[in-house]
C-alpha positions as CSV (number, residue, x, y, z in Angstrom):
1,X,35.7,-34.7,17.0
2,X,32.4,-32.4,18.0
3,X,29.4,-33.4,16.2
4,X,27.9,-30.9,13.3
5,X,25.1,-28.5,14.6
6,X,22.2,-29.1,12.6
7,X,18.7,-28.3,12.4
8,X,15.4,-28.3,10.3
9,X,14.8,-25.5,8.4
10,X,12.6,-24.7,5.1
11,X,15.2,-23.3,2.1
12,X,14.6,-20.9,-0.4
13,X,17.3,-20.7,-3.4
14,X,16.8,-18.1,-5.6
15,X,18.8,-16.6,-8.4
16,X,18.2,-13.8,-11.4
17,X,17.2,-14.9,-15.1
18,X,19.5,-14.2,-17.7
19,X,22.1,-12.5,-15.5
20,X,25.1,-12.5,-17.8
21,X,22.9,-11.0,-20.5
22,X,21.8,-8.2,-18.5
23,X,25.2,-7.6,-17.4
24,X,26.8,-7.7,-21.0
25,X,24.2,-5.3,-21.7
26,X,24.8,-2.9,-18.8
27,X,26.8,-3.9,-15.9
28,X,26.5,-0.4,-13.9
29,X,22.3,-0.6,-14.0
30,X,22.0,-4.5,-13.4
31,X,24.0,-4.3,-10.6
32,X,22.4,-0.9,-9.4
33,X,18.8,-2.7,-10.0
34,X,19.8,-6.0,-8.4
35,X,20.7,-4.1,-5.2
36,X,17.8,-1.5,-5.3
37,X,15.6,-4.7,-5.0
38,X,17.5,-6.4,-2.6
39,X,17.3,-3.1,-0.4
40,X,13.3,-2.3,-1.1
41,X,11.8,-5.5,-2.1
42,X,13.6,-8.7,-1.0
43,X,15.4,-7.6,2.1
44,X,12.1,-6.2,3.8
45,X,10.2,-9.3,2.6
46,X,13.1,-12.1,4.2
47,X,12.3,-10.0,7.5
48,X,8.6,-9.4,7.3
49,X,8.7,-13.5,7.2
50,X,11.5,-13.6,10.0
51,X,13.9,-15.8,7.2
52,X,17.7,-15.4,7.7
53,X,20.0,-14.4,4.4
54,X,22.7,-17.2,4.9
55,X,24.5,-17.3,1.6
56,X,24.7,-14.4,-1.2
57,X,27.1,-15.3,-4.7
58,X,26.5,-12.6,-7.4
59,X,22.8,-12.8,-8.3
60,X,21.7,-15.7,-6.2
61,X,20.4,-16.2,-2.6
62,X,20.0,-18.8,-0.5
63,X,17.5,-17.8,2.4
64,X,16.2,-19.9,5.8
65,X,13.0,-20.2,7.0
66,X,11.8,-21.4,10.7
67,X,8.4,-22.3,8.6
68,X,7.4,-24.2,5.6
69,X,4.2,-21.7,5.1
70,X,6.5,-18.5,6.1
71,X,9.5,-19.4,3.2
72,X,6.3,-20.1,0.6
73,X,4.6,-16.6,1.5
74,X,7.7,-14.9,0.9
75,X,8.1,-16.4,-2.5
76,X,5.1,-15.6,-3.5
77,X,4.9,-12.2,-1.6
78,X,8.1,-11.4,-3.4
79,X,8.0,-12.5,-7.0
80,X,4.8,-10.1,-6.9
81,X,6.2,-7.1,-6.0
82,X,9.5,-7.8,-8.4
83,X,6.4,-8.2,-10.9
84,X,5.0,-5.0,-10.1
85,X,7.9,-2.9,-10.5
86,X,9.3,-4.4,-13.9
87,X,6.0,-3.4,-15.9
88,X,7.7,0.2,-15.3
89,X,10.4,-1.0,-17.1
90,X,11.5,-2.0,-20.7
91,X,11.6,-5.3,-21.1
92,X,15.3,-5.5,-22.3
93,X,15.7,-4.5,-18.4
94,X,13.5,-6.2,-16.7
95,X,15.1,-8.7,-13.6
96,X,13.4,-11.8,-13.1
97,X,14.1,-14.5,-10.2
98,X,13.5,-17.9,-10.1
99,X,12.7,-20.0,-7.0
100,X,12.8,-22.8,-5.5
101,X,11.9,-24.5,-2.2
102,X,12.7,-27.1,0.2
103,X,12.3,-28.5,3.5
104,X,14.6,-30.7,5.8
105,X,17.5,-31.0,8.2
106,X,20.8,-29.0,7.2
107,X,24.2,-28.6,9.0
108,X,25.4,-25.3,10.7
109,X,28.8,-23.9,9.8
110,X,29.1,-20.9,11.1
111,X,27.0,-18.1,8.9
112,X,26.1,-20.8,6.2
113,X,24.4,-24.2,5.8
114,X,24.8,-27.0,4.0
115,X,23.6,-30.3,3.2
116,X,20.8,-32.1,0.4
117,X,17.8,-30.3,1.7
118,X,20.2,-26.8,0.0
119,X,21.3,-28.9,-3.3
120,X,17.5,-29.9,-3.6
121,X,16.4,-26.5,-3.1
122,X,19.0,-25.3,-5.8
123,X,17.6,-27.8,-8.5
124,X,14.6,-27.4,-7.8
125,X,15.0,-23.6,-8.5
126,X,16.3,-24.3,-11.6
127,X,12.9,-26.5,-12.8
128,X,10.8,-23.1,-12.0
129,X,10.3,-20.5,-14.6
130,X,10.9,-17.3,-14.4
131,X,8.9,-15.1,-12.3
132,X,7.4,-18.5,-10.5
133,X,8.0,-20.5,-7.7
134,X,8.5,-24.6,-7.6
135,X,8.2,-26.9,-4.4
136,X,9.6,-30.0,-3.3
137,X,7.5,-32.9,-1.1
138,X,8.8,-31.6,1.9
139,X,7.4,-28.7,2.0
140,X,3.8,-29.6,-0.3
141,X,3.4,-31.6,2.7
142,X,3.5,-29.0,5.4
143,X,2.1,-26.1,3.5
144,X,-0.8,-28.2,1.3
145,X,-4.7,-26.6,2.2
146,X,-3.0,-24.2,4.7
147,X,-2.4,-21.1,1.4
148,X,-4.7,-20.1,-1.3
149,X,-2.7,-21.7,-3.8
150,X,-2.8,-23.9,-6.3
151,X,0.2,-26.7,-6.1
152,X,0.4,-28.4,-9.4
153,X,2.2,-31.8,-9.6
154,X,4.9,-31.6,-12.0
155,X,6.0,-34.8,-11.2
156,X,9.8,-36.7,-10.2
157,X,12.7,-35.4,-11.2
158,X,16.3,-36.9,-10.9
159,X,18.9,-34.6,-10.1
160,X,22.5,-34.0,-10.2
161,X,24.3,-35.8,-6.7
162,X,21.0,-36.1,-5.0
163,X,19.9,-39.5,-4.6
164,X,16.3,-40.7,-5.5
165,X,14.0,-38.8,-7.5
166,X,12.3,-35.8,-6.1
167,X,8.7,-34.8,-6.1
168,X,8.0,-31.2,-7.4
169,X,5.4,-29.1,-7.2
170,X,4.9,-25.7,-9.1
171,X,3.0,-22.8,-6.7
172,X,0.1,-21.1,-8.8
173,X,-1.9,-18.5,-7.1
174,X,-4.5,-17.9,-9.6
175,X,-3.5,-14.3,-10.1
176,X,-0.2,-14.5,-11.6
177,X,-0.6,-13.0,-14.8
178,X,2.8,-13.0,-15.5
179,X,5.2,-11.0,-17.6
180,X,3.2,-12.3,-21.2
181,X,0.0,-11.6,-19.8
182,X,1.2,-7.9,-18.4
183,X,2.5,-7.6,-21.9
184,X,-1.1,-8.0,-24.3
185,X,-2.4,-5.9,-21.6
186,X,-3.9,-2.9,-23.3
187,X,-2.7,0.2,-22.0
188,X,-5.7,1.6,-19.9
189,X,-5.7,-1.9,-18.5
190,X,-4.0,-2.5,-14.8
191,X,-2.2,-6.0,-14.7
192,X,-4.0,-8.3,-11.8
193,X,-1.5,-8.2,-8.8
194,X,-0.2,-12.1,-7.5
195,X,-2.7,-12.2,-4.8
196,X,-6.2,-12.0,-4.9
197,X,-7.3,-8.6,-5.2
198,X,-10.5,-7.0,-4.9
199,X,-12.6,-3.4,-4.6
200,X,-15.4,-2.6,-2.5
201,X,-17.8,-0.5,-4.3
202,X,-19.2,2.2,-2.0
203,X,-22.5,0.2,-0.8
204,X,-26.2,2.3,-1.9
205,X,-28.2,4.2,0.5
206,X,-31.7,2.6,0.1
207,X,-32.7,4.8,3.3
208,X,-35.6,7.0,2.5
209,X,-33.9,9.9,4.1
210,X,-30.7,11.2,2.0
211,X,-28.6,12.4,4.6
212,X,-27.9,8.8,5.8
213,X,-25.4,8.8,2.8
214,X,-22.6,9.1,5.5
215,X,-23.8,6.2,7.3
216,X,-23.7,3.9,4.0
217,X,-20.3,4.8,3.0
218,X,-18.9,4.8,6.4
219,X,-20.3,0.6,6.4
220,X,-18.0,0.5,2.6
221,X,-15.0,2.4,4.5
222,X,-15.0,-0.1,7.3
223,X,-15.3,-3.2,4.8
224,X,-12.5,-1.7,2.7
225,X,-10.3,-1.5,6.1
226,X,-11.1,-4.4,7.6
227,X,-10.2,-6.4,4.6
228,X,-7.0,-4.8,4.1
229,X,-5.7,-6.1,7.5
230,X,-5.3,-9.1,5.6
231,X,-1.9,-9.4,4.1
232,X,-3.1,-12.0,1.6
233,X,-5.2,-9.8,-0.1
234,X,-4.7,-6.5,-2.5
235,X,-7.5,-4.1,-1.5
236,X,-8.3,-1.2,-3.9
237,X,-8.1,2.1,-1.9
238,X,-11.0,4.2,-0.8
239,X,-11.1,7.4,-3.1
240,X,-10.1,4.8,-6.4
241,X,-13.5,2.7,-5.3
242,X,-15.7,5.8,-4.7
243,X,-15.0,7.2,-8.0
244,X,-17.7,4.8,-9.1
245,X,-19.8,6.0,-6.2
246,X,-24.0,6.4,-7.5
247,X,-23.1,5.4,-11.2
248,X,-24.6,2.2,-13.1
249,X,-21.2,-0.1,-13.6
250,X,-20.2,-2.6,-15.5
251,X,-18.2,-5.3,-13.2
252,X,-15.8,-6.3,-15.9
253,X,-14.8,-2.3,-16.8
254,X,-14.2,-2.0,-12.9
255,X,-12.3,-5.2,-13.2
256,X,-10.1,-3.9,-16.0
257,X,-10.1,0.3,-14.6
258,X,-8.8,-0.5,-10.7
259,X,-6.7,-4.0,-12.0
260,X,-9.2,-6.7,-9.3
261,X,-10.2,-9.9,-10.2
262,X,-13.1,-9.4,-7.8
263,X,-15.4,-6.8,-7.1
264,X,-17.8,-6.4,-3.8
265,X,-21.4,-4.3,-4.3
266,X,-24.2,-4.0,-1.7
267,X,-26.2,-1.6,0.0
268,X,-27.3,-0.4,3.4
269,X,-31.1,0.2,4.3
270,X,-31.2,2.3,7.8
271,X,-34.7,2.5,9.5
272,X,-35.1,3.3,12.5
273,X,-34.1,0.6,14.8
274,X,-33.4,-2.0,11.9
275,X,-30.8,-2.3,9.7
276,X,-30.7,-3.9,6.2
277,X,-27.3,-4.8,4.7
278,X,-27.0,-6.7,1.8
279,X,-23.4,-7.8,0.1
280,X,-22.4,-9.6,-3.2
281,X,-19.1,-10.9,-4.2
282,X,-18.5,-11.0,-7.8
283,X,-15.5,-12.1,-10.3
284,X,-15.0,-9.1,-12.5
285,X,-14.0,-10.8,-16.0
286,X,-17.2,-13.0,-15.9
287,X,-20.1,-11.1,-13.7
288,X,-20.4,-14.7,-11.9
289,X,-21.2,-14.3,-8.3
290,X,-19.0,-15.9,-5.9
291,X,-21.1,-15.1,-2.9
292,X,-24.1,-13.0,-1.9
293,X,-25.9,-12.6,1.1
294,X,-28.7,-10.5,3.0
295,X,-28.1,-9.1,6.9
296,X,-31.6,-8.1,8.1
297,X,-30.8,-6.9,11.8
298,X,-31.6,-4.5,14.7
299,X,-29.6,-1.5,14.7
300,X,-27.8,-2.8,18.1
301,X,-26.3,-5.8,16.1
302,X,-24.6,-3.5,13.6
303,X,-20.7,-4.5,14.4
304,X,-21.5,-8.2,14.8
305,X,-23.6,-7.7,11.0
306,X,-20.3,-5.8,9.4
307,X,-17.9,-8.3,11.1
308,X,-19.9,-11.1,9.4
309,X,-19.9,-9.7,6.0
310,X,-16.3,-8.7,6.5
311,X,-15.3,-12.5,7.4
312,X,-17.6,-14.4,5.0
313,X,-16.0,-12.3,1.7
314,X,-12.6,-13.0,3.2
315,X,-13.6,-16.6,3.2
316,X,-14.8,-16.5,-0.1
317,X,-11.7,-14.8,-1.2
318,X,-8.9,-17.0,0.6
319,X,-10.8,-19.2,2.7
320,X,-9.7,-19.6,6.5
321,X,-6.1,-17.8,6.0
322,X,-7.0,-14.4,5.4
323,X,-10.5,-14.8,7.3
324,X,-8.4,-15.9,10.5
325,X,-6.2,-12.9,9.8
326,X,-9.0,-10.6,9.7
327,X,-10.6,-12.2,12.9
328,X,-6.9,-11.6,14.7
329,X,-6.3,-7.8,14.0
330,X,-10.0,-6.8,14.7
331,X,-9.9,-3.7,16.4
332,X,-12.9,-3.1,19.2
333,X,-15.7,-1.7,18.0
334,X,-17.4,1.5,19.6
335,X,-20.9,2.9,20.8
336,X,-22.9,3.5,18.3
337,X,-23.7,6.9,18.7
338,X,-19.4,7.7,18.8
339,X,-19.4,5.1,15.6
340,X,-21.8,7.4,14.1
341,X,-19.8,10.8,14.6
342,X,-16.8,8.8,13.7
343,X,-17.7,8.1,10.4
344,X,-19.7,11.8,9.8
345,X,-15.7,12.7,11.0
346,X,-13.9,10.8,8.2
347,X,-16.6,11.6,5.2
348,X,-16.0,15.4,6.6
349,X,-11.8,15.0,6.3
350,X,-12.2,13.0,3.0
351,X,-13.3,16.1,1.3
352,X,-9.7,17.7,1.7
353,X,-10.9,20.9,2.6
354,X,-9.9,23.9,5.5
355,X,-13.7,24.2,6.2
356,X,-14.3,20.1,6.1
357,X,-11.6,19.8,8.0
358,X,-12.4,22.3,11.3
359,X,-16.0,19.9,10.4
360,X,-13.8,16.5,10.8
361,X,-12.5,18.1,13.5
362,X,-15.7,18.7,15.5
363,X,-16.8,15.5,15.0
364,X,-14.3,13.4,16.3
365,X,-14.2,15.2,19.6
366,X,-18.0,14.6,19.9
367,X,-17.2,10.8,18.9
368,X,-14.4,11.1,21.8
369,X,-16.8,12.3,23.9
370,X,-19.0,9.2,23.7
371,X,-15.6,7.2,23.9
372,X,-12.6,8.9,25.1
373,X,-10.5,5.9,25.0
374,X,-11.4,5.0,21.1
375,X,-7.5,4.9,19.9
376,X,-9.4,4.9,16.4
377,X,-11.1,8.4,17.0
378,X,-8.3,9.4,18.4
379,X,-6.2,8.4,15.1
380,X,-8.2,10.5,13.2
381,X,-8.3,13.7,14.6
382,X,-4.5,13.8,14.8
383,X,-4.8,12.8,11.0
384,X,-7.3,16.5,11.1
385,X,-5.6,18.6,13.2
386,X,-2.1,17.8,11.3
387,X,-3.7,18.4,7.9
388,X,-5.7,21.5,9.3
389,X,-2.2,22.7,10.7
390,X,-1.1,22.7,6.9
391,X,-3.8,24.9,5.6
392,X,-2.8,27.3,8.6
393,X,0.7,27.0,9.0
394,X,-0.4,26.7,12.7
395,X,2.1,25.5,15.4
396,X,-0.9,25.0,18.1
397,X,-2.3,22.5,15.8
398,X,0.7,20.6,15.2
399,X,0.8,20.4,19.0
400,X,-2.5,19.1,19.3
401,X,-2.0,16.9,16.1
402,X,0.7,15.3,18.5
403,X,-1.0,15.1,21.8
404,X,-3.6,12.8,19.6
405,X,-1.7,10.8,17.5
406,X,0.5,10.2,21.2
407,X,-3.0,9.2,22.5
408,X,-3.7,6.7,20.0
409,X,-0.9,4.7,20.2
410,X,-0.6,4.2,23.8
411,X,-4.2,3.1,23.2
412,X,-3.1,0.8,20.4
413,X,-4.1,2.0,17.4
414,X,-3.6,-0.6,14.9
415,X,-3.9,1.2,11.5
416,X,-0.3,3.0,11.6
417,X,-2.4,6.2,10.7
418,X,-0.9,7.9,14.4
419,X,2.4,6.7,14.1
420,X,2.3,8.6,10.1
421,X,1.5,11.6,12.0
422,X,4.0,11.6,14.2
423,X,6.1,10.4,11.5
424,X,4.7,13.8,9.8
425,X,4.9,16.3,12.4
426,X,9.0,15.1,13.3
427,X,9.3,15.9,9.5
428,X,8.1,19.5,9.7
429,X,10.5,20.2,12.3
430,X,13.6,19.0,10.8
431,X,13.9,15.9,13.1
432,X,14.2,13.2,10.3
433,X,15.8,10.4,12.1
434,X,12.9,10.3,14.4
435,X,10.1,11.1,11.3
436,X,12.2,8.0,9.5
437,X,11.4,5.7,12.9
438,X,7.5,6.4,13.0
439,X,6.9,6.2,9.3
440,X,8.5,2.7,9.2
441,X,6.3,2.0,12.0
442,X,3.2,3.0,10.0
443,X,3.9,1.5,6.8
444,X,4.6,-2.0,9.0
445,X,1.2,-1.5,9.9
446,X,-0.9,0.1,7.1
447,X,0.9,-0.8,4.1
448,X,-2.5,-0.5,2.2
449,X,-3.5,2.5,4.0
450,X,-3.4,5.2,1.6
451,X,-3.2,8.4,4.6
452,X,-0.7,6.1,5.6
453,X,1.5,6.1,2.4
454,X,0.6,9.5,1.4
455,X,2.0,11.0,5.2
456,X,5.1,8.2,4.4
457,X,5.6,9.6,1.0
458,X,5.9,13.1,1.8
459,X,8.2,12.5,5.1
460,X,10.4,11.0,1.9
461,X,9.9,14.0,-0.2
462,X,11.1,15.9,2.7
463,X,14.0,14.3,3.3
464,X,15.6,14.2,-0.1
465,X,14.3,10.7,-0.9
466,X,13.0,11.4,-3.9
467,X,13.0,7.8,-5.6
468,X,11.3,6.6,-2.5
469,X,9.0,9.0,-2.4
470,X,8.0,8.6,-5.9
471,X,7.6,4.9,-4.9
472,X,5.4,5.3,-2.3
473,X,3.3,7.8,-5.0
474,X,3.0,5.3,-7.8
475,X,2.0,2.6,-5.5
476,X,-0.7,4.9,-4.1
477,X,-1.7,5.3,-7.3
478,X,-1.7,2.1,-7.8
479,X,-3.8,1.2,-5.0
480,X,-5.6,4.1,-5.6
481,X,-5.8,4.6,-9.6
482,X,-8.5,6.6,-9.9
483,X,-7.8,9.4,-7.2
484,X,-7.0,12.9,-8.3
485,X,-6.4,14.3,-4.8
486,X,-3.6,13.0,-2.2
487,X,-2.0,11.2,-4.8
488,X,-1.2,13.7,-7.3
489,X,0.0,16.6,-4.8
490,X,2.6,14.1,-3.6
491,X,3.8,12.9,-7.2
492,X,3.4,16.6,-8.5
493,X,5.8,17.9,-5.8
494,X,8.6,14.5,-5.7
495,X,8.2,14.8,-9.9
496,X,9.3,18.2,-9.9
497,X,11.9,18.0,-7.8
498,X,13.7,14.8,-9.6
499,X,13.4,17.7,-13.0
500,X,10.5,16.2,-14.6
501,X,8.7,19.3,-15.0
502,X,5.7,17.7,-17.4
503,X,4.9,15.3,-15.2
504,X,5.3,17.0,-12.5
505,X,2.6,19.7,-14.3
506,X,0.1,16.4,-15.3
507,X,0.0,15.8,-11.6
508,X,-0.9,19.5,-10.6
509,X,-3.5,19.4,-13.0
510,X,-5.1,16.1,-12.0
511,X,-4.6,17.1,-8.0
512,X,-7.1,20.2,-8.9
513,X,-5.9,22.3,-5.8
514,X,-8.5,24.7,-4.7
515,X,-7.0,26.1,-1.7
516,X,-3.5,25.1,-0.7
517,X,-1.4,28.4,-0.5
518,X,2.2,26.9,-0.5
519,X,0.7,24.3,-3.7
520,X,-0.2,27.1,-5.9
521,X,3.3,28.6,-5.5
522,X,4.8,25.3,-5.9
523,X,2.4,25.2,-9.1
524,X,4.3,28.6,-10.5
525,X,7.6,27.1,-10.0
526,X,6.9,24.2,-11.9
527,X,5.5,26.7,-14.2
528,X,8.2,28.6,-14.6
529,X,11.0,25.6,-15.4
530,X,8.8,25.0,-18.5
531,X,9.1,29.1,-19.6
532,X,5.2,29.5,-19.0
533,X,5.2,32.7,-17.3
534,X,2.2,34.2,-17.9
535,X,0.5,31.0,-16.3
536,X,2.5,31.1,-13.3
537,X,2.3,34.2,-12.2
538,X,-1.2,33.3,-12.2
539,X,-0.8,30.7,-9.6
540,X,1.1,32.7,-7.5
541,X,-1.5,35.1,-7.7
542,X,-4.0,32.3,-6.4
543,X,-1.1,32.1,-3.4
544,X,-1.3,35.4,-2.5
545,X,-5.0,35.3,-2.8
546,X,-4.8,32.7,0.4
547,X,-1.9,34.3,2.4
548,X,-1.4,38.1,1.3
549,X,1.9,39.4,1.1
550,X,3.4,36.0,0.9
551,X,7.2,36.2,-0.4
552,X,9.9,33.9,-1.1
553,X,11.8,34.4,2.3
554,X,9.0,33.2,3.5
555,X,8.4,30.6,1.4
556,X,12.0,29.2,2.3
557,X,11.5,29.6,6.3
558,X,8.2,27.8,5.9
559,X,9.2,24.5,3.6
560,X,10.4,21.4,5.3
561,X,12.8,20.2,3.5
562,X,16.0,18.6,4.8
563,X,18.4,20.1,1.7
564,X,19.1,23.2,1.0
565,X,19.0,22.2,-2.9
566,X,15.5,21.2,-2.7
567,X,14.2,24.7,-1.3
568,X,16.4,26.5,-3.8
569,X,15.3,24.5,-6.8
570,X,11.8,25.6,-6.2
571,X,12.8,28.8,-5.2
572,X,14.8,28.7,-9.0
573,X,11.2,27.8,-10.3
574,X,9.8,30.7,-8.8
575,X,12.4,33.4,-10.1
576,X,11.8,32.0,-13.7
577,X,8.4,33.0,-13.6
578,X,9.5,36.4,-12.6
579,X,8.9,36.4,-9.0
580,X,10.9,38.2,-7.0
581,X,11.3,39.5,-3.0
């Protein structure tokens, strides 16, 4: 008789929390949910973490892990994102799992496995509470001081056929606010996310002369990216942290306004050869500082200053884990003078303008002139000529916009921003299957990027994934709360189409679009499904003020969306505000 396969594996049981309620209540929309977050939350999660899905029955799983710290990081990982997405919902339909983990040596049959280190797993699933995560010995042993979290000894249990009692441990990551806390949240108030989660303030300009205000908030941009390499942190996007950008704040409003338990300040003295940095970490609720320190440097030492200030608030944050993280994914830095134009580049493109842009534009080629091989620099003027090709409906740009991005990745580029242009540009041509490729790429990459997720969002739009796109929008403006820009052109367009005319019109009014021809006619469409005439033909008159003689066949030959329905439902829009060929 042949001898069981077996092997050592960690386990993760998991199963839903009052299932049989939520089915009595509505079988169609629990199942619907339960496979919605199998397909966008757990499912990515099993193979970010490289598990295996080896047994499914109704609303539990059973998943295998090569690694102790891998199976606990996708616990964690995952019972925030299921968090995230219920405070959308009512509470009567919000889907809970509990977890639980083990470690050991379990026989192979076939797809499946078996043995005690499974049944352990499974009771030990059922001693967690909802939303949370509990461990066994096995695994507190392999994953103790390696994660930022908190293991808290809930002592032995005895359970059902196993034999001895068994140590368990429940995982607390400091940041779990879970569903009470979310709850007595008032409603301007952003729930903490389950990781540690903080925004960089853009850093002051203590320079005498006031044009080095690019330099400063390029040295913020590059914290801000540096520290969202780290997948154990939540980063607050760019535009949300600028918002506060040459204001007197209060730490704990920040704290409560962006939804970060910490929040970095500083500033950047340039003179001459010498440069002055200084950096403070502090916890938002309380105003206690966590960490502060001073970089007094010459100007040649710049990177090796950033990189340090960088590391030592990852450190403080989640100690070697997401510092080592951090240290791994470092891109190489450039010459100063290309760093320079780089960042005079991306304040230029930030503004969201044609003329900025052509400005953007200019200044990455001179950065690419002091490094042609920057994959970075290279990133970013595909990002410009793409946007730039918008404005101008301009084929030769989306060419170049391609030739860049193309550029950048066989250089590397590690921020997924080229791949989302590529991802972009397939889009506008109709070749979806190939946009769908390079936008997962991106998102692998930059999942915190917001040019990443806005290009993402709107390759969804596109498409006719509306629900995804409006995904990718809310978590943009999640990262992101306090942008008006990117954000709200991308909900205002996926909110219309999904018939949600006033908040599709909320979003229009908080994207404040000053020059976008094809977004002031979308504006009169949206206009025109809730009967206000007047006011749309109004936008469409801003339209025609940027592209004269503009009419709806050409409105339809130039929109890039996959279905038919989609270009006729704005087009329906349109003629309900009275316009006409």
């Amino acid at each position: 008789m042949a001898r069981p396969e077996r092997k050592l594996v960690a386990v993760v049981a998991a199963d839903v929390v009052g299932y049989s309620r939520l089915m009595g209540a509505d079988e169609a929309g629990t199942l619907l949910h339960l496979k919605a977050l199998r397909a966008e939350v757990i499912d990515p999660k099993i193979a970010q973490f490289k598990g295996r899905l080896v047994g499914t029955a109704g609303d539990s799983l059973l998943i295998e892990f090569a690694s102790a710290v891998d199976s606990l990081q996708f616990a964690v990982e995952t019972q925030e994102r299921i968090l995230v997405r219920n405070t959308d919902l009512p509470s009567e339909q919000r889907m809970a799992f509990r977890m639980g983990i083990n470690a050991g040596e379990v026989i192979l049959d076939e797809t499946t496995i078996y043995g005690d280190c499974v049944n352990i797993a499974a009771r030990l699933e059922k001693v967690s509470e909802p939303g949370g995560v509990v461990i066994g010995r096995s695994v507190y042993d392999q994953v103790n001081g390696k994660l930022p979290y908190e293991l808290v000894d809930l002592g032995d249990h005895t359970m059902k056929n196993i034999a001895g009692a068994v140590r368990a441990y429940r995982v607390e990551t400091g940041e779990q606010g879970q569903e009470a806390s979310v709850a007595i949240s008032s409603a301007k108030d952003l729930p903490l996310p389950f990781k540690p989660s903080v925004a960089v303030l853009p850093f002051a300009n203590m320079s005498a002369d006031p044009e080095q205000e690019y330099f400063s908030d390029g040295i913020t941009e590059d914290l801000i990216t540096e520290l969202s390499r780290s997948q154990s942190l939540f980063v607050i996007a760019r535009n949300s942290s600028f918002v506060f950008k040459g204001r007197s704040v209060n730490t704990t409003e920040v704290g409560r306004k962006l939804g970060v338990r910490y929040v970095v300040e500083g500033s950047v003295r340039k003179a001459g050869a010498r440069v002055r940095i200084t950096a403070q970490l502090i916890e938002a609720s309380s105003g206690n500082h966590v960490w502060a320190e001073r970089y007094d440097r010459s100007i040649d030492d710049l990177f090796a200053v950033q990189d340090e200030v960088t590391e030592r608030i990852a450190w403080a944050l989640v100690g070697k884990v997401g510092a080592a993280e951090i240290v791994r994914t470092r891109q190489t830095h450039t010459s100063l003078p290309a760093y320079d134009a780089l960042l005079r580049g991306i304040d230029a493109t930030n503004r969201i303008t044609e003329k900025d842009t052509v400005a953007g534009v200019e200044f990455f080629k001179l950065a690419l002139g002091w490094e042609p091989d920057s994959a970075r620099a290279h990133a970013w003027l595909a990002d410009a000529y793409a946007v730039l090709s918008a404005f101008r409906a301009d084929r030769e740009m989306k060419a170049l916009a391609m030739q860049s991005a193309m550029r950048a990745i066989e250089l590397g580029d590690a921020s997924g921003l080229a791949q989302a242009v590529v991802g972009a540009l397939h889009g506008w041509k109709g070749e979806f299957e190939a946009a769908a490729t390079h936008s997962q790429r991106a998102l692998a990459m930059g999942s915190t990027n917001p040019v990443v997720l806005a290009w993402g969002g709107y390759i969804c739009l596109w498409s006719g994934q509306l629900t995804k796109a409006r995904e990718i929008g809310e978590r943009l403006s999640r990262l992101s709360p306090l942008e008006h820009r990117d954000v709200h052109e991308l909900l205002a367009f996926t909110y219309y189409l999904l018939g949600e005319y006033e908040a599709s019109l909320d979003s229009f009014r908080r994207w404040d679009n000053n020059n976008y021809d094809r977004g002031f006619a979308n504006l009169a469409a949206c206009l025109g499904q809730l009967g206000r005439a007047e006011e749309a033909r109004l936008a469409w008159g801003r339209c025609l003020e940027r592209k004269p003689g503009f009419t709806l066949d050409d409105y339809k030959r130039g929109s890039p969306y996959r279905r038919q329905e989609d270009i006729e439902h704005w087009v329906d829009g349109l003629r309900k505000a009275g316009i006409s060929d």
